[in-house]
N, C-alpha and C positions, 0 to 999 in steps of 0.2 A: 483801502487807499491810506496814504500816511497824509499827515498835517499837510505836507506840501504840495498834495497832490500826485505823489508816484505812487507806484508800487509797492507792498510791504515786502521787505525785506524776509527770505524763509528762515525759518530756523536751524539753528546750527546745532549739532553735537558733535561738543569737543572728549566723549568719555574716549571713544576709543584710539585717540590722542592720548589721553592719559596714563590709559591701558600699556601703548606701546612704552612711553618715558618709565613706565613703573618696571614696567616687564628689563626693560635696560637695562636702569641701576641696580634691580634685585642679581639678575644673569652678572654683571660686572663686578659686585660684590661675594659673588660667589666662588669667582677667579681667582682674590686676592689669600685666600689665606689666611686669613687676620686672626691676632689671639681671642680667643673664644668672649671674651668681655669688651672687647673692643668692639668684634663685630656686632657684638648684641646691642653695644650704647650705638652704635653706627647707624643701625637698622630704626633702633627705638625713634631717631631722629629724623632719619632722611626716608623711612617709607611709613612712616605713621601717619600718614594723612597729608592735607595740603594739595590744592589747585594746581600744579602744576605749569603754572601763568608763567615762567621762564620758558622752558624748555614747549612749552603749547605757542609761546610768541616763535620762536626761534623755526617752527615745524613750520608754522602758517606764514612768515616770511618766506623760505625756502618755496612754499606754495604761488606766495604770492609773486616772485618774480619767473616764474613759470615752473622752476623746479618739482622736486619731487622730497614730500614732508619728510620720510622716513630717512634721507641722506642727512638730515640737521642729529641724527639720534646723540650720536656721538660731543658734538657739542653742546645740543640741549643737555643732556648729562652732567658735563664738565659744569656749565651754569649754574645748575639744580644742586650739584655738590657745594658749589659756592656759596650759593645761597642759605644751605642746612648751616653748612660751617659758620655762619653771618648771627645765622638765631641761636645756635650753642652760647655761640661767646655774645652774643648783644645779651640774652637772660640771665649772667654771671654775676654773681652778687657785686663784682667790682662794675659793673656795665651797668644796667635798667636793673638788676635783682627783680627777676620776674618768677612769681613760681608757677605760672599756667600757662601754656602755650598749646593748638589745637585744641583746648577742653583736658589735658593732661598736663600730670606734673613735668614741669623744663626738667633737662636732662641731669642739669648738678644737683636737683631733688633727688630723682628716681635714682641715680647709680654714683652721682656725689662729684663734686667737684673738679678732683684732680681727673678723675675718668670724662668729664664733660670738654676739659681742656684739650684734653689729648686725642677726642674724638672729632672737636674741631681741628683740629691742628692736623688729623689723618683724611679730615674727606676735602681741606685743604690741597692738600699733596695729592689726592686720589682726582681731584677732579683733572690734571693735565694730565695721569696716564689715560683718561675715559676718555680721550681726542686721541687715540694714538691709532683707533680705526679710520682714521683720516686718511689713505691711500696717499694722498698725492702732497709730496715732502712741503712743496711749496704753501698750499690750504692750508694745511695745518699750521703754518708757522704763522700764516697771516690768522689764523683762530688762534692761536697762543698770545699774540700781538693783542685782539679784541679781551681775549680774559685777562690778559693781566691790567689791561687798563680796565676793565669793568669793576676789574676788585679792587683796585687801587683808588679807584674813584671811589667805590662805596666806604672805604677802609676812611679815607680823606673826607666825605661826609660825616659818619661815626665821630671825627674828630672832631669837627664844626658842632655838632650837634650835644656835644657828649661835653666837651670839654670846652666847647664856646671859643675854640683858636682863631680867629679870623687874621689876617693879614689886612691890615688897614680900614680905613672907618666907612665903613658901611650902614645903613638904613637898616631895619627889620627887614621889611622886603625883602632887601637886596640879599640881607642875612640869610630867609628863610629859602628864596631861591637856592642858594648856592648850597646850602643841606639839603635840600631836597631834590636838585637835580647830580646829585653825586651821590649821597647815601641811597636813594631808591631806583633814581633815575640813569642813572653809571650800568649798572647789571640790564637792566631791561634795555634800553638801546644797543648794549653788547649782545643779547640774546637775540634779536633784531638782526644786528648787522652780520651775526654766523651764521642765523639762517638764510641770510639775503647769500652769501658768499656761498655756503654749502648746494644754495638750488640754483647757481652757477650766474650770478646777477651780473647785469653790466652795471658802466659808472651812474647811469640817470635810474636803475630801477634800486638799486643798493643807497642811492641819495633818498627815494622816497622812503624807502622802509626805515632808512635812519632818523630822519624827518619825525614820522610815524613813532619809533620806538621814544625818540625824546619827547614827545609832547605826551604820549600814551604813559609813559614813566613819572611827569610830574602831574597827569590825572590822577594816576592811581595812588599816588602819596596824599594828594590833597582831600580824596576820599575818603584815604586812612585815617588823618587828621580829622577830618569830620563824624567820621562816626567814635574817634575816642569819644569824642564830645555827646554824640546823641543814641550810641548803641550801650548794651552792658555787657557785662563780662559773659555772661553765658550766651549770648547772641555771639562776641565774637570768639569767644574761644579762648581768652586771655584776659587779663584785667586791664580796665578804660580809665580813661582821666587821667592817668600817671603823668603824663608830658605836663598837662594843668600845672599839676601840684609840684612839679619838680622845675618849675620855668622856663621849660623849653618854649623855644618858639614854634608856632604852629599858625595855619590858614584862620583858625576860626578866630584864636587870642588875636592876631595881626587887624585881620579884616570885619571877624564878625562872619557869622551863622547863613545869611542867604549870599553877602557878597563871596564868600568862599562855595558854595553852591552855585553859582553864576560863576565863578571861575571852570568850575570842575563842567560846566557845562561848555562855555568857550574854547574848552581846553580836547574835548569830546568833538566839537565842530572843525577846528584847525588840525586833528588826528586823523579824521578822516576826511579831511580835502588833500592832505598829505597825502594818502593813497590812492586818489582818481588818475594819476598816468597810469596805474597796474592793471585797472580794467575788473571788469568779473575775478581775475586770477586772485585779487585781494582782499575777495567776500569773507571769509575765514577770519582775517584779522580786522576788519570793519566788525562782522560778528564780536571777535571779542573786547573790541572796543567800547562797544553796546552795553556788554555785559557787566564793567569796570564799571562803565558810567552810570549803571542802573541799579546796582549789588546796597542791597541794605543792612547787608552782613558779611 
């Protein structure tokens, strides 16, 4: 029985989710042709590891409004390139200058600068031809509409964050919000809303998943921001405390250590009241909601 007296929830395995998104972008990269170092900075970046938490949200919507996972492949893809592309250029010495990323050297380490720009700048461009198995003229353009506001939103985050540009005076808070639901939060509700569309959603089931990806999207940041603070570099893959020391605004500097855990948890209960119109069909993205909110690494 759980605390409230229901049911335990079963457990989910999302590997073979993962499996499919890999098996995608390896098969679609294998299409293009690319110059022989190109490909390899491409590959070194976009299939060396990494959860898969875009394109697995994007599956499990599609699921959750009754659809069927494996129709989102094509936009999960498009996301997941976005994404690669986001951490090439966020680890550039002119950005965070990060040299660890997954437990390996960032990309402008391992194969140097100019080749880490141009690898971003190519799975950029790569991710709208990955939508072009979109049969129906129409979907697709309404998934081109979602990606490019996803990247533009996270791009507009990056700026807030990076270079502290706000438009008018604002509170930390109010600061911290608005980086954090555009820099992390912009892609993961866009992964969301393609898989809602791609598993053929109407307007009230395509509202919940949206619901669901924005609140699911400032969980997942505000967990990130917590464990710079209480994980280390080898737990997560990458080096912690950097935001600290470089003044970024963050959950734990703003609020402190348990009240940002009490957020992250608030934020975990309002995710998934989001998804109770979808029924059982939305077990999958509850599951991985669970998983966000539980992850000590």
């Amino acid at each position: 029985m759980t605390e409230d007296g229901g049911q335990p929830e079963q457990a989910f395995d999302f590997t073979p989710i993962v499996r499919a998104v890999d098996a995608a972008l390896s098969e679609y990269l294998d299409g293009l042709g690319l110059a022989g170092v190109l490909d390899s900075a491409v590959r070194y970046s976009l299939l060396g590891g990494g959860k898969r938490t875009r394109p697995v949200l994007a599956w499990l919507s599609a699921e959750a409004v009754g659809g069927v996972g494996e129709a989102s492949l094509p936009a999960g893809a498009a996301i997941e390139l976005v994404h690669a592309f986001s951490l090439v250029h966020d680890d550039l010495p002119a950005m965070d200058d990060d040299d660890l990323r997954r437990g390996r050297p960032t990309l402008h380490r391992h194969a140097g600068e100019a080749m880490a720009i141009l690898a971003g700048d190519a799975m950029l461009a790569m991710a709208f031809g990955a939508t072009e198995r979109i049969g129906d003229d129409a979907l697709r353009a309404r998934v081109h509409a979602e990606l490019i506001a996803g990247t533009v939103g996270m791009i507009n985050g990056q700026v807030y964050d990076t270079a502290g540009a706000f438009d008018g005076e604002l509170s930390d808070e109010e600061k911290l919000r608005l980086i954090h639901r555009n820099k992390t939060g912009a892609l993961i509700r866009a992964a969301c809303r393609v898989g809602g569309m791609l598993g053929g959603a109407d307007r009230k089931a395509l509202e919940s998943v949206t619901r669901f990806g924005e609140l699911v999207g400032l969980q997942f940041q505000v967990m990130d921001d917590l464990l710079d603070v209480t994980a280390t570099a080898d737990e997560m893959g990458k080096q912690t405390g950097k935001d600290e020391g470089a003044g970024k605004l963050t959950y734990p500097g703003v609020f402190g250590e348990e009240r940002t855990r009490a957020i992250a948890r608030e934020l975990h209960s309002e995710a998934r009241g989001a998804l109770e119109p979808l029924g059982e069909s939305a077990a999958g993205l509850r599951a991985l909601a669970n998983r966000l909110a539980s992850r000590s690494v």
